[in-house]
N, C-alpha and C positions, 0 to 999 in steps of 0.2 A: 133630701132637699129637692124640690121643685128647679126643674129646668131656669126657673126665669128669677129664684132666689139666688141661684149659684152665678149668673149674668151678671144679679145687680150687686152679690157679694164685693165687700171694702176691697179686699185685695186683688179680683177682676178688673175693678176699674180701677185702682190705683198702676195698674199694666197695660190698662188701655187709655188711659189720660198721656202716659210716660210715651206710649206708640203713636199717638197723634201729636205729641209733641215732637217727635224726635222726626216725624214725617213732616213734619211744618208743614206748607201747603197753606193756600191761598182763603179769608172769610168767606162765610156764607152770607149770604141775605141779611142778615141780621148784622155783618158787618165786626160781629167777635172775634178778636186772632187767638191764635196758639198761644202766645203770652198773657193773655187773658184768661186762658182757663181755667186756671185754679181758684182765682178769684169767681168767677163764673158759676163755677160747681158749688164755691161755697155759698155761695149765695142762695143757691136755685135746686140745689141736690135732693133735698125733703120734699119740695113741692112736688119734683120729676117722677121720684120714686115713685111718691104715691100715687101718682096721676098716672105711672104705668102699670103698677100692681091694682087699681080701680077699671085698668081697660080703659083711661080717657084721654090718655096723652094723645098729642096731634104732632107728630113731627112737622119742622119749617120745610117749605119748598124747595128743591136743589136749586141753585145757582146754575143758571147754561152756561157754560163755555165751550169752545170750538179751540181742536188743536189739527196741526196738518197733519197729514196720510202722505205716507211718501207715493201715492199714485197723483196725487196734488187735490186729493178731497179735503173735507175736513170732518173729524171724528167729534160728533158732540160728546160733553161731560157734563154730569150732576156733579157740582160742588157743594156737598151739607152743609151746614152749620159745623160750627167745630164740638158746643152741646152734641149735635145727632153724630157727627161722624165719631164722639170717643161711644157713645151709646152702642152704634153700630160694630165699634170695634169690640166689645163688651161682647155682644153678640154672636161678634166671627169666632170669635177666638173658641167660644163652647163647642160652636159649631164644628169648628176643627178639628176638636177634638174627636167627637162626636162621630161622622162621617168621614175623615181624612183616610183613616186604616181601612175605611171598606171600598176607599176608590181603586179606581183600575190601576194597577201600575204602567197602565199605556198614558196616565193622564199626567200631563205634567204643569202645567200652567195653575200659578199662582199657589204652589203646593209645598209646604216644608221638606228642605233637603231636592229639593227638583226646580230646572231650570230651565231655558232654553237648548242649555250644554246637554242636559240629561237626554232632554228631545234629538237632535240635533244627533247623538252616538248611538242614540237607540235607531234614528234613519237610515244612516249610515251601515249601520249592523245591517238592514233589513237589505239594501243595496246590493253591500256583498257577499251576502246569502243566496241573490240570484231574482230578488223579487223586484224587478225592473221597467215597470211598468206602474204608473203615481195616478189613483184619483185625489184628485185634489177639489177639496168640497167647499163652497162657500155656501154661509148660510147669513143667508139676506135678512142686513140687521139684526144680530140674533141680540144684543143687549135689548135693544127697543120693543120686540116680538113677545119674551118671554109671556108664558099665558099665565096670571098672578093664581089663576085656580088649580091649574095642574100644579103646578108650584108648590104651592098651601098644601096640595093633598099628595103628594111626595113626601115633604117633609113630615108630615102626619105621622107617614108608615113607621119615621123613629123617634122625632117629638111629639111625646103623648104630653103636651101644657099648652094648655090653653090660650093662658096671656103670653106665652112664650111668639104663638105663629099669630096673634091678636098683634103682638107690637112688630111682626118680620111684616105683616099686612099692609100696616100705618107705615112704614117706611117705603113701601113698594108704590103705597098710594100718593104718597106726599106731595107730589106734585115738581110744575116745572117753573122756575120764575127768567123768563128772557123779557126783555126791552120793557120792565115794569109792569111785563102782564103774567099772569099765575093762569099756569093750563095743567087740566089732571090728567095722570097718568096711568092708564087704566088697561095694560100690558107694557112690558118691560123692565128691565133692571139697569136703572142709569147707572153709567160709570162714573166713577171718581169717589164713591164711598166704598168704607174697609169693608162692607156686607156683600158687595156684587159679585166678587169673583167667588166665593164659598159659594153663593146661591146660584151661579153660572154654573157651577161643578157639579152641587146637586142635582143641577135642571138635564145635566147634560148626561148622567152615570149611566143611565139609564140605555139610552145609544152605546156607552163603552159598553156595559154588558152584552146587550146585542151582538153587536160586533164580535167579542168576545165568543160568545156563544155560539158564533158561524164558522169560529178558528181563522178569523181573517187578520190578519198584520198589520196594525194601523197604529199611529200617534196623533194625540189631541194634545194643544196647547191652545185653552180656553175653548172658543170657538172656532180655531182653527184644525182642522184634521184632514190627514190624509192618510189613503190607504193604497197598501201595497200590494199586487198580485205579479203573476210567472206572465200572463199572458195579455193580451189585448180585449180578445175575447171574456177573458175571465174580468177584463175590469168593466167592459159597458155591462156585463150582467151585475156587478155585483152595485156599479154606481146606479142604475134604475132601482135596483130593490132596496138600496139605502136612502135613496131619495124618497121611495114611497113613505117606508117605516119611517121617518123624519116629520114626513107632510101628516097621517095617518096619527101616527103617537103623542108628537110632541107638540103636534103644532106649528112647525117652523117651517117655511117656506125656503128651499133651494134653489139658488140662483142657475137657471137655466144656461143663461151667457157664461159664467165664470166658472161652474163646476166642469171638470176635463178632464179627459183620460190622457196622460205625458209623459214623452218620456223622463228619462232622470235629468237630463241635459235642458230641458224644458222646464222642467220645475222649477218652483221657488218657495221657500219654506221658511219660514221665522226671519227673511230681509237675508237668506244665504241663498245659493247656486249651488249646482253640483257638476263635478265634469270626472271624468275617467282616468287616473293614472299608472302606474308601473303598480305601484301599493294599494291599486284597487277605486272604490269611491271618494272621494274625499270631497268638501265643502267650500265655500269662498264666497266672502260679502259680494250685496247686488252690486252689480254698476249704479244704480241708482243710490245706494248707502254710500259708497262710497263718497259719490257725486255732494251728498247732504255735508259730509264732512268738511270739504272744502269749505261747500257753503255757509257753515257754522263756524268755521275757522275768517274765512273773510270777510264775513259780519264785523268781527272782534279786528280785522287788522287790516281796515280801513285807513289809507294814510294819517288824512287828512285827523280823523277822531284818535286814532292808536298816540299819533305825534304828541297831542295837547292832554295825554294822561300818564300818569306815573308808569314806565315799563314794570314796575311790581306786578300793577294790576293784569296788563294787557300778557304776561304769563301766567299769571295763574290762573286767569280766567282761559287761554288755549291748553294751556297742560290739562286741565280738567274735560276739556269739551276731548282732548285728543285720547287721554286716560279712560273716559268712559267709552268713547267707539274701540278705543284697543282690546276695554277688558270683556266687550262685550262679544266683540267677530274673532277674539285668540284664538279658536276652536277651526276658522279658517287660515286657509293656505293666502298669503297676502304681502310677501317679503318685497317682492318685485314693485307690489303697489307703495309699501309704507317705506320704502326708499326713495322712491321720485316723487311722495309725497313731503318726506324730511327734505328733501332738497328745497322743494316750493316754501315751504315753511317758513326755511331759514333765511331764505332771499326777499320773501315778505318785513320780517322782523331785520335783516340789516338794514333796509328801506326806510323803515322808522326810525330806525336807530341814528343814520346817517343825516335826515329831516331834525332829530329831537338835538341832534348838535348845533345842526345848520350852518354854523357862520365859518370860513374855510380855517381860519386860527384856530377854534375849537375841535374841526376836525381833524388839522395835523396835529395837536397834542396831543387828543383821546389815543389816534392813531399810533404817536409815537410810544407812549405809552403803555399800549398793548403791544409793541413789539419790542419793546425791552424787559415788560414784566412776565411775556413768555415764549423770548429770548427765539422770534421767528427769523433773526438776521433783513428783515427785509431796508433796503438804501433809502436815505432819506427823501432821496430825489424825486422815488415812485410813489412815497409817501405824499412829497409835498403837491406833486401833481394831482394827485387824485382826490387833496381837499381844497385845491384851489380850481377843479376841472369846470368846465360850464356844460355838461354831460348834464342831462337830466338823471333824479335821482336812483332809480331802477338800472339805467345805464349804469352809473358809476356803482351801485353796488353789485354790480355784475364781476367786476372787475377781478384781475386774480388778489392784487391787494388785499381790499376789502373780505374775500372771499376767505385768504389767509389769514387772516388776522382777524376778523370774526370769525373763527372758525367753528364748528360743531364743540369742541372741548372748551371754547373759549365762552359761547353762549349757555352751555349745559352747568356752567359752573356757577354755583351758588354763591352767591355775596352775604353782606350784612343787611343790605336792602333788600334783596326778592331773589328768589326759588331759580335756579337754573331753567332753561326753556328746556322742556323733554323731548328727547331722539323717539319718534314712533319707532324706525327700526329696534334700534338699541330695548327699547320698554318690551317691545312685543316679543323679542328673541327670549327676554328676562322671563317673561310668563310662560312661551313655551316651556322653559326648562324647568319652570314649577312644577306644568302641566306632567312632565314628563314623569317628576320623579315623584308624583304624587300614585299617577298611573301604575 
């Protein structure tokens, strides 16, 4: 079979319909959801095929959108169509196949079975091994730069099909649609469809090799790499001649201001830090990630909005935002941090808690109530005072009362209504010791 038969093959796309759905993710231009697709495909599947297999398909324009940079920029994204993006994923997935096993095992970004985690240990190793000294390489816009010709003719060297790098073409070409106007795109590989990161990896193998080929100690995660040497010395010579071979080869322009030679203590790598212990290097989310955290957390626990929605909601929407920053920074040291973060947490949520009562009889019942159904002894007196206090409400949920009797065991505990509020400490101890006994 032909490259671009085995793509369009029933049972490829019937796994990349299933992957773009389960990705959900926002219309494209054309304004089709994820719930729409099947109906979509049936409709329109025979026309597509053939008009790919003819060499005449036009893929739609990406959808621009803008997300933050934790440096406070903003990262643009191509949003396909939900049509192009199960197409595209049709596509990744051969491609995976295809080129995944001859990448570098230095490459870890966007790769089966490879993670951030994998990068992140493999650093680590390099660390303390002795190679203490970080170029750290940026390369200016590399989604938006890519050259679509060197491109094309890379993948050439292993897809020999025609209409295969005919439709990866039409996709790279398709264009940008912002504020109602359509602009072509004539280098780069926009983000936010399944095809960019494969085609990022390909665009990029070529530098692992190299590198590879100098016996130099380095980790790439997408566009991001940094390399390791013993000395200071060995690292401005080896960052001039990787910046040539980059400008020279690829095409890609290295950002003068941001590429640096640092030490470990200075660096920053996948949104982690590094600092020196007894057990050698170890890792730890930025102050900045961190900082995001809060922020995302106090979005959600707003008095004023948290009070006027069902506490169902306003947990499971912070057990999720707190679940994914835990499962993602588990790999750093952070116990000191997700403790005096659990505390803030819970003093936000008794806040609301104490508002969504509001009226002082309401609050000495809930009150008395939780201290006889688990049996904290506290006097009625102290009870009664502190739902009849005129303490604004931050103050009185300061309080040791409130404090006791909302307690950490008392919030984490699950009802018939909604999900316990999750302990970050407690969660992230629970993952270390996954971590440990997987190890």
């Amino acid at each position: 079979m032909r490259l671009i038969d085995e793509i369009l093959d029933r049972q490829n796309m019937i796994l990349a319909v299933k992957a773009v759905k389960s990705n959900k993710g926002a219309a494209g231009v054309d304004n089709v959801t994820v719930d729409e697709l099947d109906e979509y495909f049936k409709e329109n599947w025979n026309r597509i095929k053939g008009e790919i297999l003819a060499k005449k398909y036009k893929p739609q324009p990406v959808r621009r959108v803008y997300i933050p940079k934790a440096n406070g920029g903003k990262r643009p994204l191509g949003i396909p169509t939900v049509g192009d993006r199960t197409i595209q994923q049709a596509i990744a997935r051969k491609l995976t196949e295809i080129y995944d096993p001859t990448f570098s095992e230095y490459s870890h970004g966007f790769r089966p079975n490879r993670s951030c985690h994998t990068a992140m240990a493999q650093v680590l190793s390099y660390l303390n091994e002795g190679y203490e000294w970080v170029i750290d390489l940026d390369i200016e816009k590399y989604f938006d730069t890519v050259n679509h010709d060197k491109l094309i003719s890379t993948l050439r060297e292993k897809v020999n099909d025609a209409t295969t790098l005919h439709l990866i073409r039409s996709y790279l070409q398709a264009g940008v649609m912002e504020n109602g106007l359509e602009s072509p795109t004539e280098e780069g590989v926009p983000q936010g469809g399944p095809l960019s990161p494969i085609l990022s990896n390909v665009y990029l193998d070529k530098f692992d090799k190299e590198l590879e080929s100098r016996g130099l100690h380095f980790i790439r995660y997408a566009d991001d790499c940094n390399i390791f040497v013993k000395s200071e010395m060995a690292a401005d010579r080896v960052m001039k001649s990787v910046t040539s071979w980059l400008e020279r080869k690829l095409f890609l322009k290295v950002s003068a201001t941001k590429t640096k030679v640092v030490r470990p203590t200075k660096s920053e790598y996948l949104g982690f830090g590094f600092w020196k212990g007894t057990k050698g290097w170890q890792c730890k989310p930025l102050q900045s990630r961190k900082q995001r955290l809060y922020d995302k957390c106090k979005a959600v626990l707003v008095r004023k909005r948290a009070a006027a929605i069902p506490l169902v909601v306003t947990f499971r929407k912070v057990n999720e935002i707190v679940r994914g920053w835990i499962n993602y920074y588990r790999i750093g040291s952070m116990k000191g941090f997700l403790d005096e973060f659990g505390q803030w947490l819970r003093h936000k949520v008794r806040v609301i808690i104490l508002k969504q009562w509001k009226k002082p009889r309401t609050i000495y019942k809930n009150l008395m109530k939780l201290n006889k159904m688990f049996k904290c002894n506290m006097s009625d007196e102290d009870i009664f005072k502190v739902a009849n206090s005129r303490l604004g409400w931050y103050a009185r949920s300061t309080g040791d009362v409130v404090n006791f009797l909302l307690a950490p065991k008392v919030l984490q505990k699950d009802t018939k209504d909604r999900p316990g509020l999750i302990d970050p400490l407690a969660y992230y101890l629970s993952k270390l010791a996954v971590t440990s006994v997987v190890m």
